[in-house]
C-alpha positions in Angstrom: -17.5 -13.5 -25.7 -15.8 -10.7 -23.9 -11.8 -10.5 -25.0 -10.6 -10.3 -21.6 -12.2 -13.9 -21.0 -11.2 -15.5 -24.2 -7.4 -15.1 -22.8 -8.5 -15.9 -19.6 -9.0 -19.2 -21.2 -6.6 -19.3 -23.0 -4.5 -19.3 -20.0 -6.1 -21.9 -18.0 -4.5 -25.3 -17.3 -6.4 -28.5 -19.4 -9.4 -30.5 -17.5 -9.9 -27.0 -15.5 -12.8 -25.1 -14.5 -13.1 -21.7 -13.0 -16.0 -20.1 -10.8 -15.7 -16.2 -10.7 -18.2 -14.7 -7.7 -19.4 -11.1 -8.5 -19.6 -8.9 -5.6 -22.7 -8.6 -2.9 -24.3 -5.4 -1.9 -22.9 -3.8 1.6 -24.8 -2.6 4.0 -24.1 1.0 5.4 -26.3 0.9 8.1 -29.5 -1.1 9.5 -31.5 -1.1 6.6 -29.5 0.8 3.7 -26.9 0.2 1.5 -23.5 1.3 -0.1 -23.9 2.2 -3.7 -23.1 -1.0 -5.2 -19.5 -1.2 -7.2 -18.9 -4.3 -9.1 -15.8 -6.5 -7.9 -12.8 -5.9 -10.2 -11.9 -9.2 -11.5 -15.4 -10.0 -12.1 -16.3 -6.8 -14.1 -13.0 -7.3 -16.1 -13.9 -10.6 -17.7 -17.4 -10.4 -17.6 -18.8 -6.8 -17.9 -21.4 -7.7 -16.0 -22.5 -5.1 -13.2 -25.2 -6.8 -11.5 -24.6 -8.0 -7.6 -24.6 -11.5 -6.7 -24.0 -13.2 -10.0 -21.5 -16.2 -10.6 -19.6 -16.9 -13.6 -18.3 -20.3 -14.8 -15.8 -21.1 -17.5 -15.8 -24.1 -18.9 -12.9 -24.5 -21.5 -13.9 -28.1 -22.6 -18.1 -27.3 -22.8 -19.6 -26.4 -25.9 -20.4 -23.4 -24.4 -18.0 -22.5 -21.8 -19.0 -19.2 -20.7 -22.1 -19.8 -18.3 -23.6 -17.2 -15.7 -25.6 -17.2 -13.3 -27.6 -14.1 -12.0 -30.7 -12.6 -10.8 -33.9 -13.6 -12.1 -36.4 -10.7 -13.7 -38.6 -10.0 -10.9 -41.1 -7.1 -11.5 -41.6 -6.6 -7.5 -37.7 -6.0 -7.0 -37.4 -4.2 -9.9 -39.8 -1.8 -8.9 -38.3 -1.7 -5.6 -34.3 -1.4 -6.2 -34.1 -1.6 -9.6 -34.3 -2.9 -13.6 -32.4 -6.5 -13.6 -31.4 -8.0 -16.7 -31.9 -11.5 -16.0 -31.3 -14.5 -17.9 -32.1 -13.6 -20.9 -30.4 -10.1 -20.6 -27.1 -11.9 -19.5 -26.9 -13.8 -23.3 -28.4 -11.3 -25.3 -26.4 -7.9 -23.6 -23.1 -9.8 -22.1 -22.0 -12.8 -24.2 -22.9 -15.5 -21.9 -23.2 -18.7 -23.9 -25.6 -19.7 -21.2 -27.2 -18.2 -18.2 -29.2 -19.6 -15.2 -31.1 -17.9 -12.3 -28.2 -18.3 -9.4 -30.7 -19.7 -7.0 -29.8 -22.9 -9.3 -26.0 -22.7 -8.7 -26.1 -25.0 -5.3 -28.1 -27.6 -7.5 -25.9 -27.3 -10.2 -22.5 -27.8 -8.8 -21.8 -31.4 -9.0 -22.2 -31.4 -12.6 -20.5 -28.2 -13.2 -17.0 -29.5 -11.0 -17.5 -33.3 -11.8 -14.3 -34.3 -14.0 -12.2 -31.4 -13.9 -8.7 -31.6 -12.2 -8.4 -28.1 -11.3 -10.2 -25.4 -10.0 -9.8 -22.0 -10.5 -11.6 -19.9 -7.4 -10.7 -17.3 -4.6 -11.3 -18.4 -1.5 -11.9 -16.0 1.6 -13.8 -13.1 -1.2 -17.2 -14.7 -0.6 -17.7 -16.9 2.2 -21.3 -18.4 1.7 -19.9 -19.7 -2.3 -16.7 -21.0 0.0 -19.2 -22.9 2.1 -21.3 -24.3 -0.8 -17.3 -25.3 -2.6 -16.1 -27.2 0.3 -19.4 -28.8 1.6 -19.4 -30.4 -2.1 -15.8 -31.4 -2.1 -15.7 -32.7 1.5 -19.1 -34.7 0.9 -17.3 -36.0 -1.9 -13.9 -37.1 0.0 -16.0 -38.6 2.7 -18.8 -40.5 0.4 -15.9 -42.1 -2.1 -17.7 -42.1 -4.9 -16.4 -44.3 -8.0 -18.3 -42.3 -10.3 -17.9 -39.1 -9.3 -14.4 -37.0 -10.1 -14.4 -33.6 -8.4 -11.3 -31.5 -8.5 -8.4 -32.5 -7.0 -6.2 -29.1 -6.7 -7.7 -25.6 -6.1 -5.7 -22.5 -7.1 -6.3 -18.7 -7.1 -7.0 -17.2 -10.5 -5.5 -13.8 -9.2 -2.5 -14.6 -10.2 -3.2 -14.8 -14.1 -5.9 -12.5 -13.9 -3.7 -10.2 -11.8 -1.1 -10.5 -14.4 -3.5 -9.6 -17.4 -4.6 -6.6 -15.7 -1.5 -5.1 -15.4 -0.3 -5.1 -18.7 -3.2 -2.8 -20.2 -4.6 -3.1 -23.9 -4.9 0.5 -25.6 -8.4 0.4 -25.2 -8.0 0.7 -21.2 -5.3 3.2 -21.5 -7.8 5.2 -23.6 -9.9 4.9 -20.2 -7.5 5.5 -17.9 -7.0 8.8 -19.9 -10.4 9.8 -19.8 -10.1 9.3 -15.8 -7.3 11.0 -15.4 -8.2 14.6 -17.8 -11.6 14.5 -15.6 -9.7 14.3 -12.5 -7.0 16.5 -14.0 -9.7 19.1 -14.6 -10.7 19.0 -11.2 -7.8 19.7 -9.6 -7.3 22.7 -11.7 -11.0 23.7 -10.5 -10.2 23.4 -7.1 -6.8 25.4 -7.5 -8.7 28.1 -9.0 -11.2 28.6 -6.1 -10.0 27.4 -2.9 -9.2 30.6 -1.1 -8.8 31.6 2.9 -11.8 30.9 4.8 -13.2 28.2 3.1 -13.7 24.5 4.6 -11.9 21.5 3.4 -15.0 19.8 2.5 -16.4 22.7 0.1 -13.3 21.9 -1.9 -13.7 18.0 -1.7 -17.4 18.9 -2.7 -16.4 21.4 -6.1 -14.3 18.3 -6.9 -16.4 15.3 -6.6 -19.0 17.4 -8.5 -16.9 18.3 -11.4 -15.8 15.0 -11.9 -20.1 13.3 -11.6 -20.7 16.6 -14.0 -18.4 15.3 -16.6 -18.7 11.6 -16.6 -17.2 10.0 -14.1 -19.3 7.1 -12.2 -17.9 8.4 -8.8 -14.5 8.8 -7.2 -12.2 6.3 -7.4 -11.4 6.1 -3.3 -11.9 8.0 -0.9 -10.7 12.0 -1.5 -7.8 13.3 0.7 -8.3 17.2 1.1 -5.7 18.3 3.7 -5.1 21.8 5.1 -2.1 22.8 7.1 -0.9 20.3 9.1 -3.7 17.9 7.9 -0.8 17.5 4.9 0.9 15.4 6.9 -1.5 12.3 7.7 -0.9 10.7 4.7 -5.0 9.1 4.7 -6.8 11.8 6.1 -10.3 11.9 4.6 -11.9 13.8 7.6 -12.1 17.1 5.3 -13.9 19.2 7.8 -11.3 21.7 8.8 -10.9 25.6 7.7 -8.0 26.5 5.6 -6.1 29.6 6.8 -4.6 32.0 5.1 -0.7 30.8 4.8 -1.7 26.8 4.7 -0.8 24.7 2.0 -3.6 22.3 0.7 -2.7 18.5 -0.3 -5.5 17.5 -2.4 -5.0 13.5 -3.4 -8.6 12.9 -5.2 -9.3 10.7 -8.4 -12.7 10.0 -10.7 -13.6 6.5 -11.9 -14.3 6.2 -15.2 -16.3 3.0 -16.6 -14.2 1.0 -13.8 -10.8 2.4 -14.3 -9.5 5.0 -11.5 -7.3 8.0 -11.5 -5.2 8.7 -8.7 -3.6 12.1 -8.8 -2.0 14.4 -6.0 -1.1 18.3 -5.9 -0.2 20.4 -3.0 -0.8 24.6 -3.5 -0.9 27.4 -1.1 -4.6 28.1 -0.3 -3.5 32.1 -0.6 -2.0 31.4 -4.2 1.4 31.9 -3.0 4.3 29.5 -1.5 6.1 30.6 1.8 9.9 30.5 1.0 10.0 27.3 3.8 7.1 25.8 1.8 9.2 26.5 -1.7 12.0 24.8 -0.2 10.1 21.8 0.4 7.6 21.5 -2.8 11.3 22.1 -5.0 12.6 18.8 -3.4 10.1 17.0 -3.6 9.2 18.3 -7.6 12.5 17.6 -7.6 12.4 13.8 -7.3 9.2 13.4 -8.7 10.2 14.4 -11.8 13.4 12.1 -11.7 11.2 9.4 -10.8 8.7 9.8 -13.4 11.8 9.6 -16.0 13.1 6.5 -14.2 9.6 4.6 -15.0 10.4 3.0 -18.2 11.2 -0.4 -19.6 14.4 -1.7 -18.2 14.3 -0.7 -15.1 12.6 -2.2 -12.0 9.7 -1.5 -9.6 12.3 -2.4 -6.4 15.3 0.1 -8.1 12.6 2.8 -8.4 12.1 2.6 -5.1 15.7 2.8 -3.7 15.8 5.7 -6.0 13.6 7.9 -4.2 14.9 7.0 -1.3 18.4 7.9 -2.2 17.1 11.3 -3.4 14.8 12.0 -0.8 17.4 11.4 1.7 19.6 13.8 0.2 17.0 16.5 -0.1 16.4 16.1 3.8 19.6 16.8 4.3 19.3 19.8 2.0 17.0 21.0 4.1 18.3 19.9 7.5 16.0 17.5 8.2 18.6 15.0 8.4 22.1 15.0 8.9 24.8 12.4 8.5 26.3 10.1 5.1 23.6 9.0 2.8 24.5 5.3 2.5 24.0 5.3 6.2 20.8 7.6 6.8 19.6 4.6 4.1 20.7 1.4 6.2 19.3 3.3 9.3 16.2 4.2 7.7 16.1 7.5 8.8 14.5 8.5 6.1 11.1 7.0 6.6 10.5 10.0 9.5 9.5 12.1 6.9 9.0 9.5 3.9 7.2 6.4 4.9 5.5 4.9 1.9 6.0 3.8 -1.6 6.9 6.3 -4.4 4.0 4.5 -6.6 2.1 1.2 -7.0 -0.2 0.2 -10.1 -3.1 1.8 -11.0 -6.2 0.5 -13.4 -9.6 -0.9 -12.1 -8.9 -0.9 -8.3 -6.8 2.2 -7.4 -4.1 -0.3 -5.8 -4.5 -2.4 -8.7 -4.1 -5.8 -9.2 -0.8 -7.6 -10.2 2.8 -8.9 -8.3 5.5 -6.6 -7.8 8.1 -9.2 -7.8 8.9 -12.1 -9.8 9.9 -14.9 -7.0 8.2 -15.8 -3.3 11.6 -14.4 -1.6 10.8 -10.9 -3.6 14.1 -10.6 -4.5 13.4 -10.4 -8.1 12.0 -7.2 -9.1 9.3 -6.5 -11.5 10.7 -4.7 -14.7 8.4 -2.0 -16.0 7.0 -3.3 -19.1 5.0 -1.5 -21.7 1.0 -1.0 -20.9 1.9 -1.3 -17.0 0.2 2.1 -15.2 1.9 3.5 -12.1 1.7 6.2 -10.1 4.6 8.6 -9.1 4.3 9.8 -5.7 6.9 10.7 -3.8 6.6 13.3 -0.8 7.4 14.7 3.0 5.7 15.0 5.5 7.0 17.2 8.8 4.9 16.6 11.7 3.9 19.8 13.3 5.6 18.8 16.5 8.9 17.7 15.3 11.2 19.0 17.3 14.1 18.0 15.7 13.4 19.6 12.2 13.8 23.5 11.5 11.1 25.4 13.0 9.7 26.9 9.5 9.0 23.3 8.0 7.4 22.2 10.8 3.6 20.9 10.0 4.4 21.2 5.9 3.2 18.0 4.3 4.0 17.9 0.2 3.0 15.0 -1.9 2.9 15.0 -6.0 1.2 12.6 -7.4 1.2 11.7 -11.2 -0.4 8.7 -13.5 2.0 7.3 -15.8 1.5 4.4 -18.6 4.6 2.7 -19.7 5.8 2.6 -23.4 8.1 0.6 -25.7 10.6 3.7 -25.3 9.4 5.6 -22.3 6.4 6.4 -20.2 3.5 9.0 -21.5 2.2 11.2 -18.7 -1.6 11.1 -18.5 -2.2 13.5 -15.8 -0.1 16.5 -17.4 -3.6 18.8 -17.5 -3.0 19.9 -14.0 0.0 21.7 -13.4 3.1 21.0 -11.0 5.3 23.6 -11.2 5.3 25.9 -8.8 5.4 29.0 -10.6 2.6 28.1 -13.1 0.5 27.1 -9.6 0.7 30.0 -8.6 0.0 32.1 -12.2 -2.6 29.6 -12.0 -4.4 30.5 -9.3 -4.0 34.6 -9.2 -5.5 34.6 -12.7 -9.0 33.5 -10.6 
């Protein structure tokens, strides 16, 4: 059995049961689909990749791992792909028992019969919600003395959300592969973009680095902004010319056997900052750095937050962005003109990964930073190109720096350190090319 599922079990409640749907193909249009990418709590206790499979655990049972998938079906297989069936799901992924799924429907009562709780996430796959309540509401109306269904329901998220945040070494060892592919291809990209080429020829060099050395894909969608593109902080259209004089904000990561990297650097497509653009990349370095330090145990998710936002603020009144006290800029939230997102959220399988970032409903309590959490660092500012209000010469300069960071018992270890940040090796960087 798979470690991540034995303490999965180990932290379910006594007399409960847990069903665990595995994602569904998507179509992309009429008659084709997405490539297929496994859902994230499913893949992490099961390993298994295969769409439309369903897992059930079973703490009490002899065998308590059971899942359901595709059957072997030479037709299909010759169509869309090998399957590894029933027998494939024992012998290759540690099931103690596995069934063709099309016997799942039948199988329910018996599966849920005498178990007080639950464990399922409703609203992920509606036709397995359908079959779940059908059963429980044919059961509440029929009244049936010998039949004990489950009488409470509860999301497994929140204890398998927990055990993906707090990574074993194993997953950092991942994460680190991910992050020296995507690392690499930053340092690719700042070695060949030059004037005249087309944000998608450098989202192209990337995304084929990263296939060429191992990754399955990128991890989201890759963010290649010119010029003024900088400063939409998602813009994935990647079709514009980059001009002599632009700065390029690349935010692009590779997946790596599941686990993303999520990594950010902004250069001068002409290998050279402007003074204005200086001006800007040294604030922002400035408290990215500072908040890369600040990620460690003891301190807290919330306070790491504040703290950008106190030294951002300050930096835009370096630069005359804004003008006035700090504590007040703060309580006005001023600030989120040019800074209007989160200096860093949790990275692993999903690239927003899973996990709370406070410790009470009224999130007041803020998450310490524990060793094996991964977060990004990523603070930045964006200037909108019409912004009258700002000095002329940062107007339409968008800067975002973007590092992967895993917590330790003493510190943080940076695992994107391949590509550089500082300015000056950027820029020894790219007139070496």
């Amino acid at each position: 059995m798979r470690e991540q599922l034995k303490r999965f079990i180990e932290k379910m409640e006594p007399g409960s049961i847990a069903i665990i749907p595995a994602a569904h193909e998507a179509t992309r249009s009429y008659d084709t689909e997405y490539k297929f990418r496994q859902d994230s709590d499913f893949m992490y206790l099961t390993g298994f990749p295969e769409p439309d499979a369903v897992a059930v655990i079973d703490p009490k049972s002899k065998k308590p791992y059971t899942l359901y998938v595709r059957p072997r079906n030479l037709e299909m297989e010759t169509w869309f792909g090998r399957r590894e069936g029933v027998d494939g799901a024992v012998r290759n992924y540690k099931a103690d028992r596995s069934a063709p799924v099309e016997k799942f429907a039948a199988d329910l009562p018996k599966l849920l019969d005498g178990h007080d709780k639950l464990y399922y996430r409703f609203a992920v796959d509606k036709a397995l919600d359908q079959q779940i309540l059908k059963y429980l509401s044919g059961q509440r109306v029929r009244r049936l003395k010998t039949a004990y269904p489950p009488h409470t329901i509860t999301d497994p998220t929140v204890i398998i959300g927990d055990m993906r945040l707090h990574k074993t070494q194993d997953e950092v060892e991942l994460m680190q592969k991910a992050a020296t592919i995507s690392a690499e291809a930053h340092v690719l990209a700042m070695k060949k973009t030059k004037p005249g080429m087309n944000e998608f020829q450098v989202e192209s060099l990337i995304e084929a680095y990263m296939r060429d050395n191992g990754a399955s894909g990128v991890a989201y969608n890759s963010i290649i902004g010119g010029g003024e593109n900088a400063t939409i902080l998602h813009y994935v259209e990647n079709n514009r010319s980059l001009n002599d004089g632009d700065l390029l904000l690349i935010d692009a990561g590779a997946e790596y056997q599941g686990y993303a990297a999520d990594i950010t650097r902004t250069f001068p497509v002409n290998g050279r900052y402007t003074q204005a653009q200086r001006e800007v990349y040294d604030v922002v370095l400035d408290v990215q750095l500072k908040c890369v330090e600040y990620t460690k145990p003891g301190n807290t998710v919330k306070g790491r937050q504040e703290y950008s936002i106190e030294l951002l603020t300050e930096g835009m009144k370096k630069l005359g962005l804004l003008k006035g006290k700090t504590k007040d800029l703060i309580k006005k939230k001023a600030y989120m003109k040019y800074y209007m997102h989160g200096v860093g959220h949790y990275l692993g399988m999903d690239v927003h990964d899973a996990g709370r970032y406070f410790d009470d409903q009224a999130a007041k309590s803020s998450r310490k930073f524990a060793p094996g959490m991964v977060l990004t660092v990523e603070p930045g500012l964006y200037i909108p190109p019409d912004d009258k209000s700002a000095p002329s010469k940062y107007r339409g300069i968008g800067i975002r720096i973007e590092d992967d960071v895993v917590v330790t018992e003493t510190g943080n270890i940076n695992l994107t350190t391949k590509v550089p940040k500082d300015p000056d090796q950027i820029e020894a960087l790219m007139n070496k090319r």
